[in-house]
N, CA, C and O of each residue as an XYZ file, in Angstrom:
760
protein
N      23.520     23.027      9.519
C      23.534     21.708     10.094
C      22.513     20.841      9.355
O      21.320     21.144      9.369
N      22.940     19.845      8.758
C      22.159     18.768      8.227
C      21.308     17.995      9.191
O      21.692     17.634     10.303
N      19.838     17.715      8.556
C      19.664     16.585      9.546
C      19.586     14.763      9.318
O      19.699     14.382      8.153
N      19.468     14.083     10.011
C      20.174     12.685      9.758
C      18.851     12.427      8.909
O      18.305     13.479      8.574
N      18.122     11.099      8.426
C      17.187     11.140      7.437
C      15.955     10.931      8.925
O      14.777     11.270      8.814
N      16.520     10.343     10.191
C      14.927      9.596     11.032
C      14.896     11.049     11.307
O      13.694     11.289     11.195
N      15.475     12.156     11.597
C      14.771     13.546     12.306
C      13.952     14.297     10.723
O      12.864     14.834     10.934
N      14.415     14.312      9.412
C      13.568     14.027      8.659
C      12.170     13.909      8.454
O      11.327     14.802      8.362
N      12.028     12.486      8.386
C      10.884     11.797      8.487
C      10.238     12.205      9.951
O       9.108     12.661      9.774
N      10.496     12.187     10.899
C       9.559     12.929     12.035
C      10.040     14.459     11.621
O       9.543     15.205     12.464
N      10.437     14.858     11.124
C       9.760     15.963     11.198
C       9.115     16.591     10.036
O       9.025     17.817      9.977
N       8.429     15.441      8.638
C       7.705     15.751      7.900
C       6.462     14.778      8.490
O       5.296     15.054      8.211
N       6.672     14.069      9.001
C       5.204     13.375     10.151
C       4.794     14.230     10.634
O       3.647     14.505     10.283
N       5.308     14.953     11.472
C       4.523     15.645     12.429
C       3.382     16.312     12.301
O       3.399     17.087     11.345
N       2.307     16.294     12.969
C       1.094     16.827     12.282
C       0.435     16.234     11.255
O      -0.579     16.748     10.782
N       1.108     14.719     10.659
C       0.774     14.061      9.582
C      -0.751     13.306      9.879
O      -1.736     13.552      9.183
N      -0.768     12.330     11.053
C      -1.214     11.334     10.960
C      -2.830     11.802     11.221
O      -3.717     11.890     10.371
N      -2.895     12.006     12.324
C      -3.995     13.356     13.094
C      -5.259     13.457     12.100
O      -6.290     12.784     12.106
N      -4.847     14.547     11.210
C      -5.607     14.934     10.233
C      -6.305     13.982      9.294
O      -7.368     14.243      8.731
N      -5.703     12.985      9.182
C      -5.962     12.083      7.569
C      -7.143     11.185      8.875
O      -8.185     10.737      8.395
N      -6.998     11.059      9.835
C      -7.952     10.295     10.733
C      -9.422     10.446     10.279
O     -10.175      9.484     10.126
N      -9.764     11.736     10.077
C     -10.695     12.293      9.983
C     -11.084     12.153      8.395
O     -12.314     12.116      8.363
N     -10.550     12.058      7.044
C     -10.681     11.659      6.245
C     -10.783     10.910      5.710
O     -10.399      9.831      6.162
N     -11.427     10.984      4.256
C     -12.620      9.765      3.999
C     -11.225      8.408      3.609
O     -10.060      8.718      3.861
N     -11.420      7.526      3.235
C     -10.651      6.229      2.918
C      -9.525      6.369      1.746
O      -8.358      5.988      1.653
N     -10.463      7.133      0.846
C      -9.278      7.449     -0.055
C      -8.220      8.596      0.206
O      -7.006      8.546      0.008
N      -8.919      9.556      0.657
C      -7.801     10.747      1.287
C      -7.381     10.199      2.081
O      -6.290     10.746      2.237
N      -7.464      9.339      2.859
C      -6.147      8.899      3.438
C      -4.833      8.544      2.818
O      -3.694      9.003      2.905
N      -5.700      7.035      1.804
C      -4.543      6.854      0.952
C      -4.090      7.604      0.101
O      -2.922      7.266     -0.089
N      -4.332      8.358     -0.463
C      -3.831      9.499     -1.463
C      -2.693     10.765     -0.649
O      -1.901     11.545     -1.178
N      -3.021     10.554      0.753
C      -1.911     11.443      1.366
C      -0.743     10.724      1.720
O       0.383     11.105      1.397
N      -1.021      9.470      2.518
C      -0.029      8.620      2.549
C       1.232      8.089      1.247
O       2.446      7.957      1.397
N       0.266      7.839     -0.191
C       1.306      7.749     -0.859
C       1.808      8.947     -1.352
O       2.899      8.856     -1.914
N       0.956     10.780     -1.246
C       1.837     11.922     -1.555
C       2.988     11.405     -0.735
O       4.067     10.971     -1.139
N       2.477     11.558      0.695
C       3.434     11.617      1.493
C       5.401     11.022      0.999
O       6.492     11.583      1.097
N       5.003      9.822      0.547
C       6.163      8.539      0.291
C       6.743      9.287     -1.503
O       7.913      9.609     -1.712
N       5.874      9.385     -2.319
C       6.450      9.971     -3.528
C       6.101     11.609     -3.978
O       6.361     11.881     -5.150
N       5.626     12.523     -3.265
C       5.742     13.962     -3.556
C       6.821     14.799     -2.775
O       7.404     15.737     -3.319
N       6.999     14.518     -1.809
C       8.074     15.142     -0.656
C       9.284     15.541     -1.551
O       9.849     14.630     -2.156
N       9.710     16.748     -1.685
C      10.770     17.038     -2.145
C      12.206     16.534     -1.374
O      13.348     16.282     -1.758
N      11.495     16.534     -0.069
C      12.742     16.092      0.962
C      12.999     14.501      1.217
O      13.828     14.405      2.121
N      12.559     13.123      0.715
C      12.562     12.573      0.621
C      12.614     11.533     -1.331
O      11.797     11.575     -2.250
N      13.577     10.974     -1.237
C      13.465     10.303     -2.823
C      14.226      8.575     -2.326
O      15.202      7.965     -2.762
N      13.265      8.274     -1.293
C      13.455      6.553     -1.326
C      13.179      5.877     -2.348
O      12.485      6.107     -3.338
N      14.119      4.549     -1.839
C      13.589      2.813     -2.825
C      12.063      2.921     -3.608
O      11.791      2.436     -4.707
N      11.148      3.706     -2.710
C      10.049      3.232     -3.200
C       9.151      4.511     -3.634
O       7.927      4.428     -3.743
N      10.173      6.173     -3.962
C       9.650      7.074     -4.645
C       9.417      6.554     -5.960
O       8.225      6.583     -6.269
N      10.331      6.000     -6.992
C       9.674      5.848     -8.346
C       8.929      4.910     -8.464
O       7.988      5.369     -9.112
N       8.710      3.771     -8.237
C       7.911      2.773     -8.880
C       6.211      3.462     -8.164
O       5.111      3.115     -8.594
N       6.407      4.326     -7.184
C       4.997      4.750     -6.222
C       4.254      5.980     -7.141
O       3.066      6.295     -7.073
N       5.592      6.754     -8.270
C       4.980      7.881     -8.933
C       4.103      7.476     -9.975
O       3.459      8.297    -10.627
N       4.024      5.738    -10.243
C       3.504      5.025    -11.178
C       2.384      4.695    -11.282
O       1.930      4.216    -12.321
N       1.390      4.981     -9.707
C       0.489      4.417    -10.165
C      -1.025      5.702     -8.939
O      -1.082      6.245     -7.835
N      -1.535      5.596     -9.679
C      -3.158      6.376     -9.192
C      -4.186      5.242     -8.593
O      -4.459      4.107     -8.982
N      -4.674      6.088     -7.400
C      -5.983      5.325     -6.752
C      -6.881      5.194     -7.570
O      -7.247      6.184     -8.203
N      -7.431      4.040     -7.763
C      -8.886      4.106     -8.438
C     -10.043      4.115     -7.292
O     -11.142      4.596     -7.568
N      -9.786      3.590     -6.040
C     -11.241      3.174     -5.337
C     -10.156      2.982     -4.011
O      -8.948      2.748     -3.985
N     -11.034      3.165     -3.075
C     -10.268      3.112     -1.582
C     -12.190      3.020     -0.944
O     -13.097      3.830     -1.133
N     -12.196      1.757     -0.216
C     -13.501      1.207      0.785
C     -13.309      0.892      2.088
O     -13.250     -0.322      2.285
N     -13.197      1.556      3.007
C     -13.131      1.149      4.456
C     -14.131     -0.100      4.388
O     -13.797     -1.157      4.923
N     -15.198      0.009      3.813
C     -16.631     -0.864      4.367
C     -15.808     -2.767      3.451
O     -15.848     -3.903      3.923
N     -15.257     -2.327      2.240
C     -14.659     -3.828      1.998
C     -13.489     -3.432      2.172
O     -12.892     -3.580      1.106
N     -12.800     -2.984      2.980
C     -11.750     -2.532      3.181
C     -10.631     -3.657      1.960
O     -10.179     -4.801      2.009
N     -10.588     -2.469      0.941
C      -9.925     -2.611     -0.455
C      -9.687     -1.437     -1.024
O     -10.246     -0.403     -0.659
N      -8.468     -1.532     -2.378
C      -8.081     -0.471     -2.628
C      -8.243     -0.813     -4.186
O      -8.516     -1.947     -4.582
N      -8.044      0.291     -5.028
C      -7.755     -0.658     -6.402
C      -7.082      0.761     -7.119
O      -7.508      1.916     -7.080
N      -6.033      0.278     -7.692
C      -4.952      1.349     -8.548
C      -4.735      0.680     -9.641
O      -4.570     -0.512     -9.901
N      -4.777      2.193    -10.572
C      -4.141      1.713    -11.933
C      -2.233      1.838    -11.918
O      -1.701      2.926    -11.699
N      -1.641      0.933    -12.105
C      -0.473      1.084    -12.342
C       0.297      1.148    -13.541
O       0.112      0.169    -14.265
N       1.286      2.184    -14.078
C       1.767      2.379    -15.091
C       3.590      1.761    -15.399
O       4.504      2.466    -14.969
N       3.890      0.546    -16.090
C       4.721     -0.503    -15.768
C       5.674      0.753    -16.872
O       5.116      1.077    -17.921
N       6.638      1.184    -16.643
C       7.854      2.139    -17.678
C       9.152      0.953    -17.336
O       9.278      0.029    -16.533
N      10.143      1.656    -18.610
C      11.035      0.908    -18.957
C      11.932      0.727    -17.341
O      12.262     -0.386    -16.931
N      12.194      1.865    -16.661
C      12.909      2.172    -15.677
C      12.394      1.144    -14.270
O      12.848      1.208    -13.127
N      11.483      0.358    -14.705
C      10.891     -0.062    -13.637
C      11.369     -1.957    -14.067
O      11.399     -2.920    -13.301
N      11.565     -1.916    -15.010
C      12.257     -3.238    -15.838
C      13.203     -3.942    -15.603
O      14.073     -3.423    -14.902
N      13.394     -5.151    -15.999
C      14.884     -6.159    -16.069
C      15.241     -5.530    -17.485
O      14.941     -4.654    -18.295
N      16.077     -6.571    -17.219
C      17.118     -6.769    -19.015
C      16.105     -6.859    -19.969
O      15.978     -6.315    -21.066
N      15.485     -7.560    -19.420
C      14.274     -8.498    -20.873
C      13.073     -7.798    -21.057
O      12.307     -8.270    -21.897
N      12.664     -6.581    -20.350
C      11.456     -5.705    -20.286
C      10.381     -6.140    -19.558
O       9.243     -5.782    -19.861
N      10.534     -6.646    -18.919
C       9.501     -6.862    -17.567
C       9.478     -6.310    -16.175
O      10.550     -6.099    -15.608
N       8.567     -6.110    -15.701
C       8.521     -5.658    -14.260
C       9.468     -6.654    -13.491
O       9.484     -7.883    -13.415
N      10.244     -5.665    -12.954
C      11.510     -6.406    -12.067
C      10.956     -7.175    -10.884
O       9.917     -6.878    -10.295
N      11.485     -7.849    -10.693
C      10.379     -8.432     -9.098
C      10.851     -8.184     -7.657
O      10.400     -8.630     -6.602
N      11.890     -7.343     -7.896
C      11.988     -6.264     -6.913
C      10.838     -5.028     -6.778
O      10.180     -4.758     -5.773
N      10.794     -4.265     -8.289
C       9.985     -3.495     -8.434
C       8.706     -3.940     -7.969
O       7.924     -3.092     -7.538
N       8.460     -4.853     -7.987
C       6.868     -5.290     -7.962
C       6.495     -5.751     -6.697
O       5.345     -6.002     -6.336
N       7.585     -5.858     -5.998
C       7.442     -6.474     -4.419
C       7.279     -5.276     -3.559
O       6.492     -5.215     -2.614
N       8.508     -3.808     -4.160
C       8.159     -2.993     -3.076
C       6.309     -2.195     -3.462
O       5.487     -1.741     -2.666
N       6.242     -2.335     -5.121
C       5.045     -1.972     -5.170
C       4.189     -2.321     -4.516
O       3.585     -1.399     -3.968
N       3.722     -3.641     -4.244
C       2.851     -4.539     -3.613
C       2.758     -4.471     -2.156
O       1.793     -4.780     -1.457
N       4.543     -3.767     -1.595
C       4.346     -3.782     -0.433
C       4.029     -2.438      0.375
O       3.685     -2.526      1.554
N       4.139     -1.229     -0.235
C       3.354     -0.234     -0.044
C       2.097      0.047     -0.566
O       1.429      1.016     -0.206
N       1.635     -1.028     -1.671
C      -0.015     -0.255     -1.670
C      -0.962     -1.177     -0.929
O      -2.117     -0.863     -0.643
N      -0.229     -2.667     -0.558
C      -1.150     -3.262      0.671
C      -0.977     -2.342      1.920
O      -2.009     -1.926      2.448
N       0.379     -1.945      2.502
C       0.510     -1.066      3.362
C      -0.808      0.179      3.345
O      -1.455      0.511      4.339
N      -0.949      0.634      2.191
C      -1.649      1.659      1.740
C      -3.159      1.210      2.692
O      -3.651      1.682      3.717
N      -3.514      0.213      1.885
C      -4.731     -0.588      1.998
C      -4.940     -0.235      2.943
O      -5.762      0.681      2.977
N      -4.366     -0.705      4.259
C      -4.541     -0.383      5.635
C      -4.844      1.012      5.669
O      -5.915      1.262      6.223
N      -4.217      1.970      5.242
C      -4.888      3.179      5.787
C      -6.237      3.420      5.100
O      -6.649      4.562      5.304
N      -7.054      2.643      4.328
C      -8.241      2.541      4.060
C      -8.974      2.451      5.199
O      -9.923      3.234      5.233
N      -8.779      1.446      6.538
C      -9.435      1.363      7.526
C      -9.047      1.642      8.898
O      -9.475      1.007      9.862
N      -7.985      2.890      8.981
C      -7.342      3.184      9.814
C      -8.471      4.368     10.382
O      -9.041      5.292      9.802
N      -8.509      3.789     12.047
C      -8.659      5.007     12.930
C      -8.357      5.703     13.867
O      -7.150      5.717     14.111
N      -9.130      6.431     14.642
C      -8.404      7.059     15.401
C      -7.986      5.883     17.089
O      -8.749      5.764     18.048
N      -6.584      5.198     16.938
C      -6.602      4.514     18.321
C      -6.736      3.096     17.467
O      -7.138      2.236     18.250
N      -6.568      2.625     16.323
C      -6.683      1.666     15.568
C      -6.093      1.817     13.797
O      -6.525      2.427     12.819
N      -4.885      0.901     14.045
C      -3.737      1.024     13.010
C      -3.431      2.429     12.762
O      -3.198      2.669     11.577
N      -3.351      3.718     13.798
C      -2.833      5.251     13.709
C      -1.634      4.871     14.015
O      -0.949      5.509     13.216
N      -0.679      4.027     14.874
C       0.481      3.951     14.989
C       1.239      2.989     14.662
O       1.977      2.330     15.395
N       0.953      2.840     12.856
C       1.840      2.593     12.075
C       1.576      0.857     12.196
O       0.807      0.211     12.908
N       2.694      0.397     11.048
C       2.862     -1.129     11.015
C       3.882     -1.240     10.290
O       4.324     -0.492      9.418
N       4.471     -2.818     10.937
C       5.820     -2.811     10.076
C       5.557     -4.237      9.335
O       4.577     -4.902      9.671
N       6.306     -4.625      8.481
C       6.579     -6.112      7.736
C       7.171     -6.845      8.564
O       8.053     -6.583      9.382
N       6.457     -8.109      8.227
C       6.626     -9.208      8.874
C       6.721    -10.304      8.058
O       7.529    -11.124      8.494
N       6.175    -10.625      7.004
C       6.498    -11.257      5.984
C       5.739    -10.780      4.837
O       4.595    -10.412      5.103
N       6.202    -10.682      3.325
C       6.100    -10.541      2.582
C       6.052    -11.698      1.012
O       7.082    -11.789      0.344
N       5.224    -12.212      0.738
C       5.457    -13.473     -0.080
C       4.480    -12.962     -1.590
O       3.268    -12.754     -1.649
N       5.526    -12.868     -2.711
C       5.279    -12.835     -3.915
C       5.041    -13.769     -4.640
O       5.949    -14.585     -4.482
N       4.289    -14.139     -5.392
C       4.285    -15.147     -6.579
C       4.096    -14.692     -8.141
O       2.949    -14.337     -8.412
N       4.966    -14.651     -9.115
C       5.191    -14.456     -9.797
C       4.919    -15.129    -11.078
O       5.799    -15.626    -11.781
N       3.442    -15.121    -11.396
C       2.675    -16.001    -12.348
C       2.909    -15.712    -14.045
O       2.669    -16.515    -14.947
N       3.353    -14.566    -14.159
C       3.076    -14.393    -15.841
C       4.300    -12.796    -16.093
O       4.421    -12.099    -15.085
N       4.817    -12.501    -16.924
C       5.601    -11.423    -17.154
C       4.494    -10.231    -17.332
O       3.342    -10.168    -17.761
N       5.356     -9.405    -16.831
C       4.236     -7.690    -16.841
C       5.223     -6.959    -17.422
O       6.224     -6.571    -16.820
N       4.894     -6.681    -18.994
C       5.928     -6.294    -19.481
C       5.076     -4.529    -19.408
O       4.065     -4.151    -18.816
N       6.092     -3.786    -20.333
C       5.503     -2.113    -19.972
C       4.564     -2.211    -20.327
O       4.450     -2.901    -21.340
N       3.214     -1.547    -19.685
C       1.894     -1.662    -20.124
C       1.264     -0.906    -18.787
O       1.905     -0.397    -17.867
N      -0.166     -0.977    -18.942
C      -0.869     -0.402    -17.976
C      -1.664     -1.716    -17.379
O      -2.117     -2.641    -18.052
N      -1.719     -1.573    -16.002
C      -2.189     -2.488    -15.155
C      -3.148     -2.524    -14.075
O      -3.214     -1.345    -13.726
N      -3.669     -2.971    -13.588
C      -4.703     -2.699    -12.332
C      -4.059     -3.565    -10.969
O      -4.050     -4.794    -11.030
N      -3.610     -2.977     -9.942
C      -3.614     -3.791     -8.478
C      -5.102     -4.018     -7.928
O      -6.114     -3.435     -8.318
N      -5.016     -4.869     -7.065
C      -6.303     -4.775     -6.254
C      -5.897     -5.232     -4.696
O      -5.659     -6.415     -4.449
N      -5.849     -4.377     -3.847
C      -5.381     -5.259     -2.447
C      -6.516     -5.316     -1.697
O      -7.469     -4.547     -1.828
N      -6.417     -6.448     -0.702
C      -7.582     -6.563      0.493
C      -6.891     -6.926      1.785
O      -5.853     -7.565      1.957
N      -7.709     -6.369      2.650
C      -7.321     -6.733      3.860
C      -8.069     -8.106      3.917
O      -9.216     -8.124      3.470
N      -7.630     -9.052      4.333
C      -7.886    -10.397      4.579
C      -8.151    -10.652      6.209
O      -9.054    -11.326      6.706
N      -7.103     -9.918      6.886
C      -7.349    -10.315      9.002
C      -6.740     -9.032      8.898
O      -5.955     -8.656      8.027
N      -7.280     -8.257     10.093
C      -6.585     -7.778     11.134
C      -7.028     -7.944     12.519
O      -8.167     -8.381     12.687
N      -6.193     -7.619     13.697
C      -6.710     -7.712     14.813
C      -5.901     -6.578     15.263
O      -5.521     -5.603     14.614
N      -5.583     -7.076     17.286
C      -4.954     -5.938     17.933
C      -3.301     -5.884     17.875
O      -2.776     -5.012     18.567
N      -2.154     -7.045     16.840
C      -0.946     -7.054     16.644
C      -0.991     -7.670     15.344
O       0.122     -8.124     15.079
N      -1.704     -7.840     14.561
C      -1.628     -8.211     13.264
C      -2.394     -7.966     12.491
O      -3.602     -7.880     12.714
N      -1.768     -7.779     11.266
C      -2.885     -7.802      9.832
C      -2.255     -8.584      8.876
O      -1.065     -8.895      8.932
N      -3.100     -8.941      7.914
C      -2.915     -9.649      6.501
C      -3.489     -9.371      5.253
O      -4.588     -9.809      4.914
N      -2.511     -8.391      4.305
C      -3.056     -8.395      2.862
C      -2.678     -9.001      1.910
O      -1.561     -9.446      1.645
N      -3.899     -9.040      1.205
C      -3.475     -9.849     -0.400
C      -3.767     -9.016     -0.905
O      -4.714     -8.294     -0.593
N      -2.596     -8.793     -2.387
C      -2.596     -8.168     -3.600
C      -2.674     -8.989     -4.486
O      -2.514    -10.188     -4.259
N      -2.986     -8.414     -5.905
C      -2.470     -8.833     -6.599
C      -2.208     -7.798     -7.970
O      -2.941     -6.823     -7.805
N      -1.430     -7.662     -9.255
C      -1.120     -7.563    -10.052
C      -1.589     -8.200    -11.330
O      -1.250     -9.325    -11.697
N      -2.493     -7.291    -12.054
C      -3.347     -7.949    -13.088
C      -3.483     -7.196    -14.527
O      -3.474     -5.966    -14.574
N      -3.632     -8.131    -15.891
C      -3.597     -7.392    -17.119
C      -4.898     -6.321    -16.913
O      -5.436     -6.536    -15.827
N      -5.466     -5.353    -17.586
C      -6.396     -4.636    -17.762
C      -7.784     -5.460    -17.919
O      -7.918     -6.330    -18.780
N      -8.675     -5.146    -17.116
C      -9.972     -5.701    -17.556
C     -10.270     -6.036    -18.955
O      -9.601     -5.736    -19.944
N     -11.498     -6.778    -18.895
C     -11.446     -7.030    -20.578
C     -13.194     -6.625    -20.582
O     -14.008     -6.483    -19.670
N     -13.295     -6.519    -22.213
C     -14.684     -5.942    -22.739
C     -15.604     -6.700    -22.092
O     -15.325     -7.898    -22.114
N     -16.799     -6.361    -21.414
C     -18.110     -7.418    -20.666
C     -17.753     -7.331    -19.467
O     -18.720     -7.788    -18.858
N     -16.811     -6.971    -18.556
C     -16.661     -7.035    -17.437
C     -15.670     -8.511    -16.573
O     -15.596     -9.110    -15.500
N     -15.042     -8.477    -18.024
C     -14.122    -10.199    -17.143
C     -12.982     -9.590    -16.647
O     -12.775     -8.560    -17.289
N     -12.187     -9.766    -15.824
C     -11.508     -9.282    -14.853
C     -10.008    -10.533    -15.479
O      -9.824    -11.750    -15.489
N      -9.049     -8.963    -16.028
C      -7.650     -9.271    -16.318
C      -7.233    -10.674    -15.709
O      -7.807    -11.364    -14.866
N      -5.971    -10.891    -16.451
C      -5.239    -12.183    -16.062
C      -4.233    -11.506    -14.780
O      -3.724    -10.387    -14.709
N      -4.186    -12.579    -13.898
C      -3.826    -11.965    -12.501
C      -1.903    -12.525    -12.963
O      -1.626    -13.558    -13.573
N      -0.865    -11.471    -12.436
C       0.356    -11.669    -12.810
C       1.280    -12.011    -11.936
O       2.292    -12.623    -12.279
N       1.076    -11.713    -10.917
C       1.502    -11.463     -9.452
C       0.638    -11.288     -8.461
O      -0.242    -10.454     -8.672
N       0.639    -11.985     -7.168
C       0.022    -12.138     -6.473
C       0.958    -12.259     -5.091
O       1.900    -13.046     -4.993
N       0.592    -11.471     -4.194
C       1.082    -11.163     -2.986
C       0.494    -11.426     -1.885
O      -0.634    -10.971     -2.076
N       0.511    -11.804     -0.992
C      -0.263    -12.087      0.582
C       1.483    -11.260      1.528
O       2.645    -11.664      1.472
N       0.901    -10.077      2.260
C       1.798     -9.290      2.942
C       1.096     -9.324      4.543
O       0.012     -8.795      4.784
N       2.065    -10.167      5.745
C       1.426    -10.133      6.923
C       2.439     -8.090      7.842
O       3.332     -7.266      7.640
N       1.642     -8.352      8.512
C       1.951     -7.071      9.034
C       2.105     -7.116     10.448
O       1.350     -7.903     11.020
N       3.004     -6.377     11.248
C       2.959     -6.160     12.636
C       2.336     -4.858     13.293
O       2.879     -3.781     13.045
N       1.473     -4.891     13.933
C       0.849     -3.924     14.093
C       1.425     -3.173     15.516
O       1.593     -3.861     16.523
N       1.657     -1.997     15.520
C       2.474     -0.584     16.103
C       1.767      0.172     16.565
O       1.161      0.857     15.741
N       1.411      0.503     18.364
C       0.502      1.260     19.239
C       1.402      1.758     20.252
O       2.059      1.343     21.207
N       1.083      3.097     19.474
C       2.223      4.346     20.577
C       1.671      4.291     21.902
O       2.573      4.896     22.482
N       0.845      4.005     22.799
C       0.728      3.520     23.941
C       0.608      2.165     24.093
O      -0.146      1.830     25.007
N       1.169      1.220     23.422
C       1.258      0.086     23.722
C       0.170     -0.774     23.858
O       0.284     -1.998     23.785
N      -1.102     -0.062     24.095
C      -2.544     -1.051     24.774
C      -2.887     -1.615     23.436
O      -3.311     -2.769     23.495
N      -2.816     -1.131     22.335
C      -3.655     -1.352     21.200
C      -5.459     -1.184     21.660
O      -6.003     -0.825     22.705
N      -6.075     -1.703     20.121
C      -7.547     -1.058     20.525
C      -8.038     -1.966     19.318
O      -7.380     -2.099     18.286
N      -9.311     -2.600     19.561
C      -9.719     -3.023     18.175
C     -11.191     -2.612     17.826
O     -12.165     -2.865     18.536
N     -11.216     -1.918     16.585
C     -12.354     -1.324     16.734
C     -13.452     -1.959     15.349
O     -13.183     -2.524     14.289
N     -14.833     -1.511     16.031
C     -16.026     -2.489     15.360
C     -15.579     -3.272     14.327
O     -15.652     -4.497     14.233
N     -14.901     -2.125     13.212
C     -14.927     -3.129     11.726
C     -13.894     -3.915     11.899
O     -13.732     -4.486     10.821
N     -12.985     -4.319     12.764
C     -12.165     -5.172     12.841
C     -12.374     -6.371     13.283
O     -12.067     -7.389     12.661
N     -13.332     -6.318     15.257
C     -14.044     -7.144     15.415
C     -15.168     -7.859     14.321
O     -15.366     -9.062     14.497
N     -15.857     -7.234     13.286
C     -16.374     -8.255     12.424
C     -16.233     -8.677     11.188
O     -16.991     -9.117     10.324
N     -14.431     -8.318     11.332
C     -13.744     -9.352     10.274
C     -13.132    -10.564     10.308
O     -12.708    -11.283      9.403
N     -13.167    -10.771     12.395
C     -12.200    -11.722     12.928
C     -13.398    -13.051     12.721
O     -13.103    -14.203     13.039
């Protein structure tokens, strides 16, 4: 007997969330995106463009993330650029990600969904290697807001790449008992 893909996904959750509570900012994110691109039992929309890119830095305290991303042909238009499909679901799982930078126990543990998603598309990212950087901008007890963005490689002296894409992703925030909870570092971001 097969199972449908949602018994699936709960039943490679299970026991998922729990554990990573307790871990530091980046093991969170580093399980969350195993989770989405290592699973043998899973190969979604957003397994390949996710096998593309490595954590560099994950900060609960600036609650930010920063990944190197690796732009391949397969990830391309016609003309060799990052598709802006590709780059939207990128943007929209490693801000997703972001969040589990400052996820705790009874605060963003039960999940979040999209609510709007807005790309801007400043300069072509053709194959090359790249740096994201996302931030949490707001959250509270039913919402959050990240900005990404998509940028060339740092440059010699410390000047910070030409930015290519730029994302602001709002979020709906998801509490398996319904009360929600907002905890310290949230209160002193509001």
């Amino acid at each position: 007997m097969s199972t449908t893909g949602k018994e699936a996904t709960e039943k490679r959750a299970k026991g998922f969330r729990l554990p990573l509570l307790f871990a530091s900012p980046a093991e969170r994110c580093l399980a969350v995106l195993d989770f989405h691109r290592c699973d043998p039992e899973y190969n979604g929309f957003d397994t390949a463009p996710l096998r593309q890119v490595s954590l560099i830095s994950a900060s609960a305290k600036t609650r930010s993330t920063m990944w190197s991303l690796t732009v391949v042909p397969s990830l391309c238009n016609s003309v060799g650029n990052l598709h802006g499909g590709a780059a939207a679901t990128l943007l929209d799982m490693l801000t997703t990600l972001t969040l589990s930078a400052i996820t705790e126990k009874g605060f963003l543990d039960g999940g979040h969904l999209s609510r709007s998603l807005g790309c801007t598309f400043l300069r072509p990212v053709p194959v090359g290697e790249y740096i994201v950087e996302s931030r949490v901008i707001g959250v509270g007890k039913s919402m959050a807001c990240v900005r990404a963005e998509i940028r060339t490689l740092d440059r010699p002296g410390g000047e910070k790449g030409k930015v290519c894409v730029e994302c602001l992703h709002d979020k709906a925030v998801i509490y398996g008992d319904g009360r929600g909870h907002q905890s310290e570092l949230s209160k002193a971001s509001l």
